[in-house]
Backbone as ProteinMPNN parsed JSONL, in Angstrom:
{"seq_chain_A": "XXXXXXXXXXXXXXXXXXXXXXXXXXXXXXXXXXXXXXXXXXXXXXXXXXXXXXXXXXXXXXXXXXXXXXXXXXXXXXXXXXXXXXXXXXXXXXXXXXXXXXXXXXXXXXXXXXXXXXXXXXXXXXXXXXXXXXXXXXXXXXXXXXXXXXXXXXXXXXXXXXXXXXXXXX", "coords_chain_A": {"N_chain_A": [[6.522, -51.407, 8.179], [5.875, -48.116, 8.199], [4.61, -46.013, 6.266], [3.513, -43.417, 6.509], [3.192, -40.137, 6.007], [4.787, -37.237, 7.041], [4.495, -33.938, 7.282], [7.005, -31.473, 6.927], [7.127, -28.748, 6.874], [4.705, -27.801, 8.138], [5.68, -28.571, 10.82], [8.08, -27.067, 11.486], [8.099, -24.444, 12.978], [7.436, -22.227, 11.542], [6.595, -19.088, 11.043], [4.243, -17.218, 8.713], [4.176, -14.402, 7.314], [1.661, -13.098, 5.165], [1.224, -10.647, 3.26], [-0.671, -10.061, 1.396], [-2.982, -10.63, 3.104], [-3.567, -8.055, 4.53], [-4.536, -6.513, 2.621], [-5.988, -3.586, 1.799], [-9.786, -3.951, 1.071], [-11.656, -2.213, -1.466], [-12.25, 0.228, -4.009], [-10.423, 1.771, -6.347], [-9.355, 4.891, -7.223], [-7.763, 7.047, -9.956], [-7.872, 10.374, -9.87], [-6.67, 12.283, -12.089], [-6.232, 15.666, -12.847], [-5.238, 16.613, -15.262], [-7.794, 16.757, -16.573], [-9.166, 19.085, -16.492], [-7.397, 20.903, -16.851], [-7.199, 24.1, -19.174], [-6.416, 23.625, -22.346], [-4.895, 21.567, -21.548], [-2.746, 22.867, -20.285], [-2.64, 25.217, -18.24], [-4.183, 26.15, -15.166], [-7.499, 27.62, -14.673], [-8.614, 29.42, -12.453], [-11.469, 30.075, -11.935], [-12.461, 29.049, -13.19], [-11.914, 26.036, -12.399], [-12.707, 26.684, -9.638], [-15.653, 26.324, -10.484], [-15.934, 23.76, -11.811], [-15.68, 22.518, -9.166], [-17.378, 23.15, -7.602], [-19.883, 22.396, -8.944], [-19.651, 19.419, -9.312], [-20.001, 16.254, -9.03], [-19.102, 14.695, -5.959], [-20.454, 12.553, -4.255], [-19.842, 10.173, -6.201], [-17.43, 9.179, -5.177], [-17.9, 8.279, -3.051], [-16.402, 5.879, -0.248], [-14.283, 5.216, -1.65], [-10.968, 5.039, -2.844], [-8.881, 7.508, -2.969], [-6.467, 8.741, -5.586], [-4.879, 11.812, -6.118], [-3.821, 13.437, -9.166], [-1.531, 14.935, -11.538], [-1.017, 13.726, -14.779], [0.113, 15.579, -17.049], [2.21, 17.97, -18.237], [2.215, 20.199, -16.545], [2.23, 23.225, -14.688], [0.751, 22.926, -11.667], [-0.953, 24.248, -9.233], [-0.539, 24.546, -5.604], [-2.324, 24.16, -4.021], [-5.02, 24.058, -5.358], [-5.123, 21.245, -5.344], [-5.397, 21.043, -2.904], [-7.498, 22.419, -2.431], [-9.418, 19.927, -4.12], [-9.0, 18.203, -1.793], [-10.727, 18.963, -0.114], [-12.633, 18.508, -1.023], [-13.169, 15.936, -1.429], [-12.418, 14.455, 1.132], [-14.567, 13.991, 2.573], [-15.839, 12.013, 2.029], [-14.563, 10.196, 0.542], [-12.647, 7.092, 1.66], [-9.748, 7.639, 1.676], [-8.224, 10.096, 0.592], [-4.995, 10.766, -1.077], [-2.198, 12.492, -2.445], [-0.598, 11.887, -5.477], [0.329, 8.363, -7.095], [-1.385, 5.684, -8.504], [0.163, 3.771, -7.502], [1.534, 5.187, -5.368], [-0.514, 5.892, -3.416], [-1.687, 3.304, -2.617], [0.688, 1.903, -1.486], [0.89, 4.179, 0.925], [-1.528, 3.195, 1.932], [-0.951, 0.504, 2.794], [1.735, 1.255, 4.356], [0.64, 2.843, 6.517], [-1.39, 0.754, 7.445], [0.069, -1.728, 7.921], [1.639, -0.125, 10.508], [0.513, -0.512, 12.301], [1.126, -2.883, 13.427], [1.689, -5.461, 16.068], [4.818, -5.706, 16.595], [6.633, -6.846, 18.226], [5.097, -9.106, 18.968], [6.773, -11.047, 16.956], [9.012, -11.665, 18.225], [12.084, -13.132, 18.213], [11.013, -15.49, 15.92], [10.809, -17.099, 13.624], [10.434, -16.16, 10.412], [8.361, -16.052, 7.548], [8.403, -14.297, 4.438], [5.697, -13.925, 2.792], [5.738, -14.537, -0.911], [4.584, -13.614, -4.193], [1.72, -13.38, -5.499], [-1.77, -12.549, -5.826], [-2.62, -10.095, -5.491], [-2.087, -5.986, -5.563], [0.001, -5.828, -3.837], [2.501, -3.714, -3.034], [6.338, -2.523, -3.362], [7.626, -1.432, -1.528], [6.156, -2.222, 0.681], [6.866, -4.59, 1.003], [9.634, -3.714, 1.804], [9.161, -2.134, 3.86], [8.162, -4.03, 5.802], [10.246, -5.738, 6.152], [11.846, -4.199, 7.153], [10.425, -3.573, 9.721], [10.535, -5.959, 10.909], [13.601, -7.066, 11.214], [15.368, -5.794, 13.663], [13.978, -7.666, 15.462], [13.417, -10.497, 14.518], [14.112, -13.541, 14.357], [14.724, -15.229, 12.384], [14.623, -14.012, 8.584], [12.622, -14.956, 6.156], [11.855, -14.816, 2.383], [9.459, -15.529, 0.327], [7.98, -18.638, -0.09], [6.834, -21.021, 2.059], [8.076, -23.709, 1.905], [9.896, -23.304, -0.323], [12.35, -21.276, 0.136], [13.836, -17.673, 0.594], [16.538, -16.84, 1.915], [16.982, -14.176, 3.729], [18.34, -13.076, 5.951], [19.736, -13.444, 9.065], [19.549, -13.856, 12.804], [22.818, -13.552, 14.171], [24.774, -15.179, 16.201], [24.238, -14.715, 20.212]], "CA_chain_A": [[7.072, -50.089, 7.921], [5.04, -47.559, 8.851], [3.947, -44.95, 5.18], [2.959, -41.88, 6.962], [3.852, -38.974, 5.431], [5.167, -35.925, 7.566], [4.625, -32.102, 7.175], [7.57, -30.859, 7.594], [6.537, -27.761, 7.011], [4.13, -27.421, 9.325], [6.522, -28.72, 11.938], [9.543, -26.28, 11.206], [7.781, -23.136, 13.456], [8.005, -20.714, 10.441], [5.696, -18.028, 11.062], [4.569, -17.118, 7.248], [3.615, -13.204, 6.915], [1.56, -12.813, 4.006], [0.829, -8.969, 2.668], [-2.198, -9.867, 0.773], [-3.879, -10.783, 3.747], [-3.207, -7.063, 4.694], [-4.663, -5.608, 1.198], [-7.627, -2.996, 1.555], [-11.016, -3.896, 0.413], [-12.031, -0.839, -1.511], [-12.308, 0.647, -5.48], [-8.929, 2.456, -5.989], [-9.491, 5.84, -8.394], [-6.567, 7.999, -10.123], [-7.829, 11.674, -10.552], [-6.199, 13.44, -12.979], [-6.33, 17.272, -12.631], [-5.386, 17.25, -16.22], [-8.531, 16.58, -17.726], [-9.631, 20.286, -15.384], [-6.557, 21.997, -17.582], [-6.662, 24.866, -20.325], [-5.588, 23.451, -23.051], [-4.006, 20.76, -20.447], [-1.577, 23.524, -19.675], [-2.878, 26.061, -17.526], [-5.57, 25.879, -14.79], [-7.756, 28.614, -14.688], [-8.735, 29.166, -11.065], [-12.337, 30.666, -12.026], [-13.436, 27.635, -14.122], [-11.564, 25.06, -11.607], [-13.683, 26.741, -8.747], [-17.094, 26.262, -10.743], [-16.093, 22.191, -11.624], [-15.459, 21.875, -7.637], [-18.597, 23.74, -7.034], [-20.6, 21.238, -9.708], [-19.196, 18.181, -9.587], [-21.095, 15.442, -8.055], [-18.239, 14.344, -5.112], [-20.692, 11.455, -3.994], [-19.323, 9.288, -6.809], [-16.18, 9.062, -4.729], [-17.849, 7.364, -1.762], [-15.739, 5.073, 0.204], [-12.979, 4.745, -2.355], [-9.396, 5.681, -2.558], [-8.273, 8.422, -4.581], [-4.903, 9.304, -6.036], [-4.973, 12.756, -6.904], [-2.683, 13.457, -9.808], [-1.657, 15.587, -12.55], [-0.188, 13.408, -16.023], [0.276, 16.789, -18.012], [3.553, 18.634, -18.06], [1.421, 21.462, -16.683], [2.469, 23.477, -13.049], [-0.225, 23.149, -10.699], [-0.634, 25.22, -8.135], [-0.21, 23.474, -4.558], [-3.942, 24.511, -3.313], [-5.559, 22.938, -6.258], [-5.33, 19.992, -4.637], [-6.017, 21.292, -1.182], [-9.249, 22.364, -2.952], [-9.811, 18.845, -4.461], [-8.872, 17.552, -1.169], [-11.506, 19.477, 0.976], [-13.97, 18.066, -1.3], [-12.986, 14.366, -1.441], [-12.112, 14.071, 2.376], [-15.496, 13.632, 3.851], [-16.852, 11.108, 1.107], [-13.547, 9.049, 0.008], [-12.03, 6.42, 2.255], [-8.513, 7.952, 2.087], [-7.063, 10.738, -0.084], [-3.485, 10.709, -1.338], [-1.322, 12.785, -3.601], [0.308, 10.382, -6.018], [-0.197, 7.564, -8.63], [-1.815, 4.418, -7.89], [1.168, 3.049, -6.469], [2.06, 5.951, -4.21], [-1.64, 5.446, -3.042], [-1.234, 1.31, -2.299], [2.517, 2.345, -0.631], [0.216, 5.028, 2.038], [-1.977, 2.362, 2.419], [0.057, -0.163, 3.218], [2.513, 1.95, 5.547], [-0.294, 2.618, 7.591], [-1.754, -0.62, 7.852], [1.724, -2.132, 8.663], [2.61, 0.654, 11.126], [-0.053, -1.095, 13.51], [1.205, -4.434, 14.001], [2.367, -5.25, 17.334], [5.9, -6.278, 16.063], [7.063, -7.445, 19.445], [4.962, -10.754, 18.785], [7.138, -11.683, 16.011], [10.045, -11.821, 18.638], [12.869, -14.527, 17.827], [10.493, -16.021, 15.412], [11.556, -17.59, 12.291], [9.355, -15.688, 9.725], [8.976, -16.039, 5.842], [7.298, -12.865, 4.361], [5.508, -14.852, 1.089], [5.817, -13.669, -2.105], [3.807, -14.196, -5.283], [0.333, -13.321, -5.503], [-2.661, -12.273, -6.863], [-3.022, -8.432, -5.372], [-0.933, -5.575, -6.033], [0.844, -5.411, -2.773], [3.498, -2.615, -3.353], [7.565, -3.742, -3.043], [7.706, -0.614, -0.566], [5.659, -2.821, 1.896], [7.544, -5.779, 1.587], [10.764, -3.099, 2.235], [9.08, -1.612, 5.448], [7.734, -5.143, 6.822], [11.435, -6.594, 6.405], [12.89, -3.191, 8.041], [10.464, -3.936, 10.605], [11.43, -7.451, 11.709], [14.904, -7.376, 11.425], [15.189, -5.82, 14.734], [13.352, -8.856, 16.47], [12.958, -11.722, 14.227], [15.01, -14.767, 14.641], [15.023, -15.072, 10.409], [13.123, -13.347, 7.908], [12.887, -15.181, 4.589], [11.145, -14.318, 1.449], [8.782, -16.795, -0.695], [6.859, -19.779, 0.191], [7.633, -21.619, 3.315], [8.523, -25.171, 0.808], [11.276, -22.654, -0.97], [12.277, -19.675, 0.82], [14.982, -16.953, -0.025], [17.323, -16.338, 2.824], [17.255, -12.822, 3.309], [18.403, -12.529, 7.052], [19.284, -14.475, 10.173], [20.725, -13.165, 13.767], [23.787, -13.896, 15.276], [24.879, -15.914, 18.017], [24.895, -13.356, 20.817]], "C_chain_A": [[5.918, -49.089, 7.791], [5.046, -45.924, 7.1], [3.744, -43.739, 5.595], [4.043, -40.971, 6.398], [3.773, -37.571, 6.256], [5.522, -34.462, 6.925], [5.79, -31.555, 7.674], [7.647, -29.321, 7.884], [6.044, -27.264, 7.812], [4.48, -27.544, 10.891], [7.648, -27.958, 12.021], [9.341, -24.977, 12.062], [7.991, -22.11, 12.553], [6.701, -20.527, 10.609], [5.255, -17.204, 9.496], [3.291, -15.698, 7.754], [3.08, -13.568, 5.394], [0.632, -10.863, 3.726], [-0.306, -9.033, 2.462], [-3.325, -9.582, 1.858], [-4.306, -9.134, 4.387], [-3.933, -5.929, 3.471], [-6.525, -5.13, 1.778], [-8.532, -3.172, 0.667], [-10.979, -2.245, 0.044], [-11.367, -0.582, -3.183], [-11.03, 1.597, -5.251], [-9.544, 3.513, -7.106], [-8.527, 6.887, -8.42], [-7.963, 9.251, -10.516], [-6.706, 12.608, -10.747], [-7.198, 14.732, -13.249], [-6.359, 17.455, -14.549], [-6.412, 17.791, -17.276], [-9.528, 17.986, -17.236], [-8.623, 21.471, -16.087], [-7.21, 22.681, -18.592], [-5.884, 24.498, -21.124], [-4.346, 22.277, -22.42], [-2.565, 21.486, -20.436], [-1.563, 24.241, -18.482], [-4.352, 25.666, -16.69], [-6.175, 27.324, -14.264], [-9.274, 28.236, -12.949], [-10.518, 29.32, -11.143], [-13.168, 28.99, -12.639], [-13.403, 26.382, -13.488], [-13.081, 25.268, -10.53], [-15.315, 26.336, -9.135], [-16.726, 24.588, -11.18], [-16.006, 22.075, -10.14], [-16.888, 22.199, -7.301], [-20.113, 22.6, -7.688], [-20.236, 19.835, -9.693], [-19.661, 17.033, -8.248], [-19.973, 14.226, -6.713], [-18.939, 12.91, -4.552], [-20.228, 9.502, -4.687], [-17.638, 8.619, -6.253], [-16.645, 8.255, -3.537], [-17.141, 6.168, -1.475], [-14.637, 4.382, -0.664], [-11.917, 5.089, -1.907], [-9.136, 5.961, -3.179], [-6.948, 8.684, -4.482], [-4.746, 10.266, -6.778], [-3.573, 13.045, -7.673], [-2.94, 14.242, -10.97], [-0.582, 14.802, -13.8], [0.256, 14.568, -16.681], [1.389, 17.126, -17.479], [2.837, 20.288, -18.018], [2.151, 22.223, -15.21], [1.142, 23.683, -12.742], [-0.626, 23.409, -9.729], [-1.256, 24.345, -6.721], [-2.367, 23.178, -4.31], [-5.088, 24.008, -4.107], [-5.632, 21.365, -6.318], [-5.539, 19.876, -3.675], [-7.308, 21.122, -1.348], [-9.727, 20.861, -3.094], [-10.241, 18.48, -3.01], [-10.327, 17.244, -0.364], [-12.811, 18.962, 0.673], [-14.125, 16.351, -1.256], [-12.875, 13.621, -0.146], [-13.751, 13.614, 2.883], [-16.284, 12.648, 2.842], [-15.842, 9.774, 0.981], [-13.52, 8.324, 1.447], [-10.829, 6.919, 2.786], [-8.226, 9.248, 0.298], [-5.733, 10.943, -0.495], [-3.24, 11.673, -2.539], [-0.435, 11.772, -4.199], [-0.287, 9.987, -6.799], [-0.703, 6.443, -7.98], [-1.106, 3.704, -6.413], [0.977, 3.32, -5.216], [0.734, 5.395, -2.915], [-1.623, 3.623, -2.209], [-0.031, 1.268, -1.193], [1.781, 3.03, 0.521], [-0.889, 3.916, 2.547], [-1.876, 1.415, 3.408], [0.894, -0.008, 4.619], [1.166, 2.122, 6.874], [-1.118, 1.18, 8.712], [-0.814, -1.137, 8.773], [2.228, -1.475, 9.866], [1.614, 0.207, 12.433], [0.084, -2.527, 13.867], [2.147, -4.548, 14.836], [3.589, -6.19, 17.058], [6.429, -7.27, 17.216], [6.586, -9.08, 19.395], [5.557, -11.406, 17.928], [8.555, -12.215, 17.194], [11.071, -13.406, 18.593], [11.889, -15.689, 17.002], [11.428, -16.433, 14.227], [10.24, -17.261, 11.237], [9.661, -15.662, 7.836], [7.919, -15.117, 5.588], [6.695, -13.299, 2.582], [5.269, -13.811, 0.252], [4.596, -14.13, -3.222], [2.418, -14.061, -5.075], [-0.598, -12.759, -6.36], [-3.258, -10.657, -6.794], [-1.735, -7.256, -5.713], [-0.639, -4.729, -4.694], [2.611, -4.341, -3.387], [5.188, -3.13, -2.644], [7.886, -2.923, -2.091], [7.022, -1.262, 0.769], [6.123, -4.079, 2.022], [9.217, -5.196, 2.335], [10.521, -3.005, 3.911], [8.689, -2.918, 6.251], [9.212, -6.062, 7.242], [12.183, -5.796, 7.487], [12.104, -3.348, 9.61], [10.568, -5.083, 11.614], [12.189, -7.832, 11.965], [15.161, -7.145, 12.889], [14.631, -7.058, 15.615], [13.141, -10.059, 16.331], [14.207, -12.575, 14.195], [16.077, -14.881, 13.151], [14.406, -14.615, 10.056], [14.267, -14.347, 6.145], [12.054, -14.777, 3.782], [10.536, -15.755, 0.787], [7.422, -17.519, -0.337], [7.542, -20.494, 1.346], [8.658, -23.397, 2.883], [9.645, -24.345, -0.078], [10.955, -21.462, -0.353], [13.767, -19.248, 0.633], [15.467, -16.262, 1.105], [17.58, -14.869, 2.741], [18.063, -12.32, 5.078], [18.227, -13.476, 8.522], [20.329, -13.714, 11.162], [21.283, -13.939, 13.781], [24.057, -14.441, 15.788], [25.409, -14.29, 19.154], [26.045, -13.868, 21.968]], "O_chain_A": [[4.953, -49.486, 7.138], [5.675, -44.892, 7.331], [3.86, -42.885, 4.716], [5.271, -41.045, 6.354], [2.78, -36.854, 6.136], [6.503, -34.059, 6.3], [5.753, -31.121, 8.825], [8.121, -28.797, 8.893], [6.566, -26.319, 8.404], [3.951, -26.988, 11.853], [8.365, -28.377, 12.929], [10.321, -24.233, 12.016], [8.716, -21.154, 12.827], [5.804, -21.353, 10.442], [6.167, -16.465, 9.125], [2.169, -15.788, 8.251], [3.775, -14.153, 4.563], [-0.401, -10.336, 4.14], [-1.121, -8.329, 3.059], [-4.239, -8.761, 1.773], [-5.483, -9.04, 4.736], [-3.805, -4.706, 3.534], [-7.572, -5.735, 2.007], [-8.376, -2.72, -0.468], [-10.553, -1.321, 0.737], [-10.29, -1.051, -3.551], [-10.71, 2.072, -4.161], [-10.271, 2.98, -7.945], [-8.283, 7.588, -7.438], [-8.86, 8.99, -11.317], [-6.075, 13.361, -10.005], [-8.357, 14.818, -13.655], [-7.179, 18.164, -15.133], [-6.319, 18.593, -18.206], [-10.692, 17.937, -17.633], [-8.869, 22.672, -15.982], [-8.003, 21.928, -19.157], [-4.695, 24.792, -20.998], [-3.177, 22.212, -22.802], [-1.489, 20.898, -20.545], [-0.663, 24.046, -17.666], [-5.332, 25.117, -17.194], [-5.5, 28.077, -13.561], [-10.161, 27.441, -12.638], [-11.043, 28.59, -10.302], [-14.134, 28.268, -12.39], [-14.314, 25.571, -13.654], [-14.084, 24.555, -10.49], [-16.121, 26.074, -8.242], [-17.623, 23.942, -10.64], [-16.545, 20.992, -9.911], [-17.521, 21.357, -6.665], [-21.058, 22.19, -7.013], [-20.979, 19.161, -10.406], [-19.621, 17.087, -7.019], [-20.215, 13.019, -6.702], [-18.117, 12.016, -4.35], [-20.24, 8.376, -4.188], [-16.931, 7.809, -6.851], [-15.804, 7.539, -2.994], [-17.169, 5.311, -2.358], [-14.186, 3.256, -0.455], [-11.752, 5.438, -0.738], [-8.935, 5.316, -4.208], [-6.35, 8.837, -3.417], [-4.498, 10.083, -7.969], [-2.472, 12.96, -7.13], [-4.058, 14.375, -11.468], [0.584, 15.195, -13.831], [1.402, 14.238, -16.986], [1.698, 16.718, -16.36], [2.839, 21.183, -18.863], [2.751, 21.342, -14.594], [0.418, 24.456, -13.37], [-0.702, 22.39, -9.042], [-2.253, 23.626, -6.785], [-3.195, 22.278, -4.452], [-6.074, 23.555, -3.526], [-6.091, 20.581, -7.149], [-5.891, 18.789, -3.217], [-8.092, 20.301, -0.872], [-10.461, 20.476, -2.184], [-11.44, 18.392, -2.742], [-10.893, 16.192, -0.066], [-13.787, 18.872, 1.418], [-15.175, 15.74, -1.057], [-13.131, 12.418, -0.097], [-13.809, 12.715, 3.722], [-17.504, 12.607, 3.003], [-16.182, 8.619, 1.236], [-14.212, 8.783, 2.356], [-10.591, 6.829, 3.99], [-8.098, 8.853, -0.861], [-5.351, 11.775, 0.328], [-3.99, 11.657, -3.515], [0.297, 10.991, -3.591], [-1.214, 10.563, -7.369], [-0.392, 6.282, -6.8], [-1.398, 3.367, -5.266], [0.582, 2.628, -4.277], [0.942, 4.751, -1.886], [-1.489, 3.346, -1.017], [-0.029, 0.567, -0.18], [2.039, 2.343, 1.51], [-1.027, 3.876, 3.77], [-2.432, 1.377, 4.506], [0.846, -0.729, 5.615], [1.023, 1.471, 7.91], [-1.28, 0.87, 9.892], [-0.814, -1.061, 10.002], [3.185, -2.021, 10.415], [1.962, 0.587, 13.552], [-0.737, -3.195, 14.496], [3.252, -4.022, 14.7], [3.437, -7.394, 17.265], [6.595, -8.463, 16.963], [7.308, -10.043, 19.654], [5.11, -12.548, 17.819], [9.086, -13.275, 16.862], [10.674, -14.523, 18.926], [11.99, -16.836, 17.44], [12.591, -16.075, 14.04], [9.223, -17.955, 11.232], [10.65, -15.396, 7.152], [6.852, -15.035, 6.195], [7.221, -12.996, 1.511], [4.82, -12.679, 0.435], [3.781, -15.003, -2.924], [1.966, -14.875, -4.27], [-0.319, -12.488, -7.528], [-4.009, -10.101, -7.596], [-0.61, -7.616, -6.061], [-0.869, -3.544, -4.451], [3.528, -4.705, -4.123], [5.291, -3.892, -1.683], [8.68, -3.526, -1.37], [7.351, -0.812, 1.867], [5.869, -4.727, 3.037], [9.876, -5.878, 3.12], [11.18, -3.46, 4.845], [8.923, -2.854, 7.458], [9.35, -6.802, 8.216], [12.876, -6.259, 8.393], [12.803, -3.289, 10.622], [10.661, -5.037, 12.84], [12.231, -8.779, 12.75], [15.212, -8.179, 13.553], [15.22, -7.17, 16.69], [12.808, -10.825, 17.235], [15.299, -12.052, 13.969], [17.272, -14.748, 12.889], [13.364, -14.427, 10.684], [15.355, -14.402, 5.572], [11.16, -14.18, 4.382], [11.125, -16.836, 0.792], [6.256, -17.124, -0.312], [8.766, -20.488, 1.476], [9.588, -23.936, 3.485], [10.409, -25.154, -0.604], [9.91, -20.818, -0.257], [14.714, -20.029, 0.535], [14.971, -15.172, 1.389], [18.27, -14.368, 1.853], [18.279, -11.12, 5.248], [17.218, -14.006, 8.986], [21.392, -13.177, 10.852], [20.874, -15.073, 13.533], [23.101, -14.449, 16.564], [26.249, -13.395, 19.061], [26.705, -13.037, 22.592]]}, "name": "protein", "num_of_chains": 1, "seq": "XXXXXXXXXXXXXXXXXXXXXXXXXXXXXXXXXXXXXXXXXXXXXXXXXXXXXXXXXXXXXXXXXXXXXXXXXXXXXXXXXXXXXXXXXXXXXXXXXXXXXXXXXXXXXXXXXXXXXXXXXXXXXXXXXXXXXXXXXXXXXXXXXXXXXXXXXXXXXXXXXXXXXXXXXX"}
């Protein structure tokens, strides 16, 4: 009697997406505007313009910022144009937003270059569980884009997987 022990796993053709593999190298940084407020209420355009004018923008090299205001302050749109104009040619990527939003623009982008067509009638599990902070907005848009073409799409680990989607008979 013959002991060998079979993978079935690895024999089942499941195509296993994983996100992480997908996750940008690169220091992530929230700026908050608030700590640039009056009294973190008001921003006074005169005193803003002289921190933009001083402020050493090289400390931003090749990161990813998430410009943001915590304060229950109004901040006028262009006050972040300003920021922008100064963060664009040093950062990695600029975003309005919070971490997340930031990780979510990331993401979408990344994702919006994969030649989907090779997934065609595949049987794909999109794994879950990990150790980065892949955003649940990119497991949304990677499912919205496979449905169209993939055979199945499950969620998990390819040894337990969470039926999320199978075609038809046509």
């Amino acid at each position: 009697m013959d002991n060998e022990i079979i993978n079935k796993v690895s024999q089942s053709g499941l195509v296993t997406i994983d996100l992480e593999a997908f996750y940008p190298q690169g220091e992530r940084v929230l700026f908050d505007i608030k700590d640039l407020l009056f009294q973190e209420l008001i921003l006074r355009e005169k005193d803003f313009r002289e921190f933009i004018k001083n402020e050493d923008w090289n400390k931003y090299k090749d990161k990813y910022v998430a410009l943001v205001c915590s304060a229950d302050a109004i901040v006028p749109t262009w006050a972040y144009m300003l920021l922008a104009t100064q963060l664009e040619p040093v950062a990695k990527k600029v975003v309005f937003g919070n971490l997340e939003t930031l990780e979510t623009i990331l993401y979408s982008e990344i994702l919006n270059q994969i030649k989907i067509d090779e997934y065609k009638d595949a049987r794909i599990v999109i794994k879950g569980c990990g150790d980065l902070p892949v955003p649940k907005a990119a497991y949304v848009q990677i499912t919205s884009m496979l449905r169209p073409v993939a055979k199945s799409i499950m969620y998990g680990e390819p040894c337990s997987t969470v039926p999320l989607y199978k075609k038809g008979k046509e």
